[in-house]
C-alpha positions in Angstrom: 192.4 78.6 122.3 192.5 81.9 124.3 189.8 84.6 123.8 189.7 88.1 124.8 186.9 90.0 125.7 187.6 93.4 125.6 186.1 97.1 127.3 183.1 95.2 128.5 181.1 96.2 132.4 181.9 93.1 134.3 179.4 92.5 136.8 180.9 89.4 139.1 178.5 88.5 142.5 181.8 86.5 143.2 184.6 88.9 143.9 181.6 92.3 143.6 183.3 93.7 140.9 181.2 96.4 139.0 183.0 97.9 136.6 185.1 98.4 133.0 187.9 95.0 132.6 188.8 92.5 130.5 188.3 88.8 130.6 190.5 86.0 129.1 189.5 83.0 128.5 191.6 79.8 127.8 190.1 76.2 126.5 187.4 76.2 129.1 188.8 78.4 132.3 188.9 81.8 133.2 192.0 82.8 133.4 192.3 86.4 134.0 190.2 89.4 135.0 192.1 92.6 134.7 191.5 96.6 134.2 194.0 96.2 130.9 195.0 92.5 129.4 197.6 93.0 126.8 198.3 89.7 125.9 197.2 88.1 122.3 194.6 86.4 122.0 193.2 83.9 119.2 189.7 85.9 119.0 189.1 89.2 120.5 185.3 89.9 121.3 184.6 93.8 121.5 182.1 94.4 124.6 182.2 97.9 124.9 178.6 99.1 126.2 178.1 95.8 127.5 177.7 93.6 130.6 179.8 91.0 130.8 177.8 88.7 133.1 178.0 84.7 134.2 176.1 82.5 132.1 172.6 82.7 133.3 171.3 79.3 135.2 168.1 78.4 134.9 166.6 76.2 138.0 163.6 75.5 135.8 162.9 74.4 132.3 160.8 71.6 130.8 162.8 70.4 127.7 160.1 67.4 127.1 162.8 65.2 125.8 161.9 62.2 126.3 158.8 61.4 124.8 157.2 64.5 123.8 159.9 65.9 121.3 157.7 67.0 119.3 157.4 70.3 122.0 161.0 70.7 122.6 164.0 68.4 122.1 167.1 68.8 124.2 169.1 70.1 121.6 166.4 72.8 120.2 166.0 73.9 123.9 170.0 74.3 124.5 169.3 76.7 121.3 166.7 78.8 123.0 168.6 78.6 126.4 171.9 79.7 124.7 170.2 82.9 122.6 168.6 83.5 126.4 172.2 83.5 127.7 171.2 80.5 129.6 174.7 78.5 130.1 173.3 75.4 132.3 169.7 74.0 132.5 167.8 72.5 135.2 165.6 69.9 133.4 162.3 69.1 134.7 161.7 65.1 135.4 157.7 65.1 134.0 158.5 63.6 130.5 157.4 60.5 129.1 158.5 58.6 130.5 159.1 60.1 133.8 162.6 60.3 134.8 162.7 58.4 138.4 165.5 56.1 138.3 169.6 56.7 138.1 169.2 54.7 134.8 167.1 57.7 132.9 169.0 60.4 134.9 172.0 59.3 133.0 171.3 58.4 129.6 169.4 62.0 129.1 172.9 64.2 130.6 174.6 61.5 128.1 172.2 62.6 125.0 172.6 66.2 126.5 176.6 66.5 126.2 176.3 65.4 122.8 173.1 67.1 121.7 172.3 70.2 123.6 175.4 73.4 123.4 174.4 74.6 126.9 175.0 72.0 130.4 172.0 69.9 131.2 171.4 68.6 134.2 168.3 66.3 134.6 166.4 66.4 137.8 164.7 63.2 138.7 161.5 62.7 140.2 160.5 62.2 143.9 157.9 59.1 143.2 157.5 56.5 140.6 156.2 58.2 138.0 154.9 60.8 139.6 152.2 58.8 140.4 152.7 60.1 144.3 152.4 56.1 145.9 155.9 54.8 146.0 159.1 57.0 146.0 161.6 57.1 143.2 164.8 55.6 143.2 166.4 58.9 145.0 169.9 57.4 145.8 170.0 55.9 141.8 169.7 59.6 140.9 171.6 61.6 143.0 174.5 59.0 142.4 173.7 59.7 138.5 174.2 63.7 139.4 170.9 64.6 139.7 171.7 67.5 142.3 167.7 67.8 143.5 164.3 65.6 143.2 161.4 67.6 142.0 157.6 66.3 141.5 157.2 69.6 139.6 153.3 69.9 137.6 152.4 68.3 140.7 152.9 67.8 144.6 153.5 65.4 146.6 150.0 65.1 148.5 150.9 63.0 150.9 153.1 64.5 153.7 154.3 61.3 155.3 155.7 59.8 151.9 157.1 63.5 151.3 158.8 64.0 154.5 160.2 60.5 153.8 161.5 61.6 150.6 162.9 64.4 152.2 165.0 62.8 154.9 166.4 60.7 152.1 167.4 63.7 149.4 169.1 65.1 153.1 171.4 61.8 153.0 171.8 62.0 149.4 172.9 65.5 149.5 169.9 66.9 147.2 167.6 69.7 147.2 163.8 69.6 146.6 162.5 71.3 144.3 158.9 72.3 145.3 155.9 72.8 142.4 153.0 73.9 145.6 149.3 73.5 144.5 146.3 71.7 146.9 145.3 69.9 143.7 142.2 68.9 146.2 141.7 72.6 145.7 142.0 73.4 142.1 139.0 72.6 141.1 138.7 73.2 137.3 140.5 76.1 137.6 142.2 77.9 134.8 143.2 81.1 135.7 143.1 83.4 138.8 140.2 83.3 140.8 139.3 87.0 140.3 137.0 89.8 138.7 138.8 89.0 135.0 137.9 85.4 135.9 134.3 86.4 136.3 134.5 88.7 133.3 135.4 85.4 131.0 133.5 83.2 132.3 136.1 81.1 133.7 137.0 78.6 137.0 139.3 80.4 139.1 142.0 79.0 141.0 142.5 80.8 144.6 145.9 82.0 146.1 145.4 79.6 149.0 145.7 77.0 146.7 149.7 77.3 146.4 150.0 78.7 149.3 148.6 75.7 152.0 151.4 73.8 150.1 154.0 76.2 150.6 153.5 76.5 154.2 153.2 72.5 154.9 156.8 72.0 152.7 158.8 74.9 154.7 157.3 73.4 157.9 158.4 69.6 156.5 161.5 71.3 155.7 162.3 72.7 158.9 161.6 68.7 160.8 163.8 67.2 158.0 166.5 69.8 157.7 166.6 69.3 153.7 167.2 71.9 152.0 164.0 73.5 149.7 163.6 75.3 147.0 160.4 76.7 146.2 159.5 76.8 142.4 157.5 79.7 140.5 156.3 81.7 143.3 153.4 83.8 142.8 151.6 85.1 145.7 152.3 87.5 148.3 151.7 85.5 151.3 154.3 83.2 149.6 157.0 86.1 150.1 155.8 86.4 153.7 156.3 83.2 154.9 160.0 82.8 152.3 160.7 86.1 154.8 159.2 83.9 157.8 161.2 81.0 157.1 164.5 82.8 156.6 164.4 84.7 159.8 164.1 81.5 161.1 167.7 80.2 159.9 165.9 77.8 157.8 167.5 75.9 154.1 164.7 77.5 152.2 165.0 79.5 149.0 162.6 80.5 146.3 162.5 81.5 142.6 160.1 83.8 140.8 159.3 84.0 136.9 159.5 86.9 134.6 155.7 86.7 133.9 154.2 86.5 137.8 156.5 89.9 138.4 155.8 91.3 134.6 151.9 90.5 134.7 148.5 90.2 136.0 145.5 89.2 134.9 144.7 92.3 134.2 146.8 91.9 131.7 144.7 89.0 129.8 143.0 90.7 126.8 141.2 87.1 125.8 140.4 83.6 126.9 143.2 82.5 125.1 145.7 79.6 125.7 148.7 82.0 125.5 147.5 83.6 128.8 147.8 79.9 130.7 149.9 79.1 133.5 150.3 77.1 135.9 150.5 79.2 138.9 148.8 81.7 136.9 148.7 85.3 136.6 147.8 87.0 139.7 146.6 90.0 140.9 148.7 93.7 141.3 149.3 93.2 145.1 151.0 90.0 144.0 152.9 91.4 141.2 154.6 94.1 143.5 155.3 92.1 146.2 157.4 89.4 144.1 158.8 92.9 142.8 159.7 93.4 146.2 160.9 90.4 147.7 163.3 89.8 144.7 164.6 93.4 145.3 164.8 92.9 149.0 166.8 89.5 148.6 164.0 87.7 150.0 163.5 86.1 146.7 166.7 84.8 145.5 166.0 83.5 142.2 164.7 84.2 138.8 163.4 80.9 136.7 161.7 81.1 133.5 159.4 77.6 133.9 160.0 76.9 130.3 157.1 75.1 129.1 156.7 75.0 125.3 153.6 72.7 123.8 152.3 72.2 120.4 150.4 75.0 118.8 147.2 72.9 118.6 147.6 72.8 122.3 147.5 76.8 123.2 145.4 78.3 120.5 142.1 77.6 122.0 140.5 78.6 124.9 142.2 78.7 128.3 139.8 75.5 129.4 141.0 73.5 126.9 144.7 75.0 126.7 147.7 73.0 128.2 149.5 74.9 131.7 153.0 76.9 130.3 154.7 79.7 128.4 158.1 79.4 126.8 160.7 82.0 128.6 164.3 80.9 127.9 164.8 83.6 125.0 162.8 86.2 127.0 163.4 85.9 130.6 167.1 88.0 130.6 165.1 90.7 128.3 161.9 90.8 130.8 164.1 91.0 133.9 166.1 94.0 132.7 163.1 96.3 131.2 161.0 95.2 134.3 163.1 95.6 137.0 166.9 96.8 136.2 166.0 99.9 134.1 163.3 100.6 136.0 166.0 100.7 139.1 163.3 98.1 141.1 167.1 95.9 141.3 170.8 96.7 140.3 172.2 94.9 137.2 174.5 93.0 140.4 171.4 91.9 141.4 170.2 90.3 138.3 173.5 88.6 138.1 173.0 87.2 141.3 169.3 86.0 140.8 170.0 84.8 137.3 173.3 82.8 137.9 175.0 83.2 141.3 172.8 81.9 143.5 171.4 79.1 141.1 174.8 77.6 140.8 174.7 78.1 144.9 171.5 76.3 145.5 172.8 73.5 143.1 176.6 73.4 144.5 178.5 74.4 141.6 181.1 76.2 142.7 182.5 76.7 139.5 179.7 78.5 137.7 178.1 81.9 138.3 180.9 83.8 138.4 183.4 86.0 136.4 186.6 85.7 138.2 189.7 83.6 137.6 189.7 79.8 137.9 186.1 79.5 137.2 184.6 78.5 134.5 183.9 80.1 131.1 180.4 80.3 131.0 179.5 84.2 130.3 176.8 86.5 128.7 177.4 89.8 127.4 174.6 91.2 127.2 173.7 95.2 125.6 171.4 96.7 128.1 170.5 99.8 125.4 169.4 97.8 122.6 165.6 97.8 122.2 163.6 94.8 120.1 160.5 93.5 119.4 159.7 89.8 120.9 159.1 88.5 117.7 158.2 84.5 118.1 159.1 83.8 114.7 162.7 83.9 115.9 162.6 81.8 118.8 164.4 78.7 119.0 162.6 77.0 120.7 159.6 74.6 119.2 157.6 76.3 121.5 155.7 79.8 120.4 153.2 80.0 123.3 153.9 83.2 124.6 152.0 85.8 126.1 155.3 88.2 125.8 154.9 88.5 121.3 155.1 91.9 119.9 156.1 93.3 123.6 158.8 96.1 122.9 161.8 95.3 125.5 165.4 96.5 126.6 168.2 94.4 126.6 169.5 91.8 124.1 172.0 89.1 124.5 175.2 89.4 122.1 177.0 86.1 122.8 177.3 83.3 125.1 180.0 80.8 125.8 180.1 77.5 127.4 183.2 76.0 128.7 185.1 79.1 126.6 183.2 78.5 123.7 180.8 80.7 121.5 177.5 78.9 121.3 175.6 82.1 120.6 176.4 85.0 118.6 173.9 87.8 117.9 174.2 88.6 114.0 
């Protein structure tokens, strides 16, 4: 089958095209990229006004399948990823129960062919159940196409296991994913340690605390020679030392959600589980220096940290609340009003944070781009169109959003996976 897209802004990190072309697509390939493609197709899709971008990849999503379906299941978060214009997922390993051997990494990218309509693939854990004594079966799972070992809710505490696991994920030809909180220094905490904090009564949690972590794992990293990748980044001393350790010539990259660069706690209106994150909400200083390093290239990727949980679970007060927001549907919508139209970052940019270098840090070399030969996973996306979030549309089983009834620019019109439509708007 051959589809056309037609009149549309190609924005390709790949070959740096910026501009008005058309794309054909046959079965699941690329095959053409032109100013004017005059040849038939089977369905024509008209993108004029809109970006035509690579499917989004998201380095971070909890789809809670196994064991705690009744959150998110793999095939109603492909939904949400796919209205997102989130082609491949990057599934979290803290599900129940944990995935930590070759065996689980498997039989979940099996159920996920068949289930979910955007890629899956699993990450597996770095110890036994993320119980931080014995490591995981790491060469099971990278065998089993895990691509990187992540202990994400948690990190490793010990550094001599951790460095361990990292010389191993360096033979095995994996990345770690890093999730960097001193849980010796958390303390209760539920939100960030600050005058709002105070003003709700409510245990802070300090900057230090992620970033005493983040400086031990790029110094780990930089012994081992593994490459890291540093998850949900949220302070600015983070930036500093991802600047520090790229200077350096070190394997180190780093992602930053749509809510630590669209929010701060000043921002939080209630002690309300909606406002809950794990790192949470920081202060403006923060905010503007994730703004900064992610327009600077210092950042290099955006992740939504998809967490969706029950509504019994959120709708009480932030000490009680579960850790997590959903983002998957939002994340493309959030990035565009925040820092595209506000000219903070170039639409090429967002391409490149969103999907280029994702498929990079994960070695796809088929994904994240629009050019000929790779893969037909694309977005078009209308940057004009204005909506309401509005979580009675979502998806996803998750509703736990602090992002409902925000007014935002930017909608996703289809998505296709391997040349196929698995999203169309209306």
């Amino acid at each position: 089958m051959k589809i056309l897209i037609q009149n549309g802004h190609v924005l390709d990190p790949l070959t740096r095209k910026d501009g008005q072309y058309d794309v054909l697509i046959e079965n699941e390939k690329i095959i053409a990229v032109e100013p004017k493609i005059t040849e038939t197709a089977d369905q024509v899709i008209h993108a004029e006004g809109m970006y035509v971008m690579p499917g989004f990849i998201d380095l971070h999503v909890h789809l809670r399948d196994p064991g705690l379906t009744y959150k998110e299941t793999l095939a109603t978060g492909g939904a949400a990823a796919a209205r997102g214009g989130v082609t491949t997922i990057c599934a979290m390993p803290n599900t129940k129960p944990v995935i930590d051997t070759g065996k689980k990494v498997k039989e979940v990218m099996q159920r996920a062919k068949e289930e979910s309509p955007v890629h899956v693939i699993q990450l597996g854990a770095i110890t036994v159940n993320q119980e931080g004594k014995e490591l995981a079966d790491i060469k099971g799972m990278a065998e089993a196409g895990c691509r990187a070992i992540s202990e994400d809710g948690k990190s490793v505490m010990t550094a001599a296991l951790y460095r361990k696991a990292m010389k191993i994920a360096k033979e095995c030809g994996l990345s770690i994913f890093a999730h960097c909180e001193d849980i010796t220094m958390v303390e209760g905490g539920v939100m960030n340690a600050d005058r709002k904090a105070e003003e709700l009564g409510l245990p802070g949690i300090t900057n230090a605390v992620e970033d005493v972590i983040v400086a031990r794992d790029i110094l780990l990293a930089k012994e081992t020679g593994v490459r890291l990748h540093l998850c949900h980044c949220s302070t600015k001393d983070s930036v500093k030392m991802v600047k520090l350790a790229k200077e350096e010539g070190l394997p180190v990259t780093a992602e930053v959600c749509p809510h630590h660069f669209t929010m701060t706690t000043d921002d939080i209106t209630e002690d309300h589980g909606r406002f809950k994150m794990n790192p949470p909400l920081r202060g403006q200083a923060d905010k503007e220096a994730l703004q900064k390093g992610l327009a600077e290239d210092i950042m290099d990727v955006i992740a939504t940290d998809h967490a969706p949980h029950g509504e019994a679970e959120k709708q009480c007060s932030m000490k009680k609340a579960a850790f997590g927001i959903v983002g998957l549907e939002t994340s493309v919508s959030l990035t565009y009003t925040e820092l595209v139209a506000t000219g903070k970052m170039t639409p090429m940019q967002m391409a490149e944070k969103m999907s280029f270098h994702p498929a990079r840090i994960l070695g796809l070399d088929d994904k994240g781009a629009v050019a000929a030969g790779k893969t037909a996973d694309l977005v078009i996306f209308d940057p004009n169109e204005e909506y309401i979030i509005d979580t009675d549309t979502f998806r996803s089983k998750g509703k736990n959003t602090p992002f409902g009834g925000r007014r935002v620019r930017g909608n996703v019109h289809y998505t296709l996976v391997d040349g196929k439509i698995v999203y169309q708007y209306r």
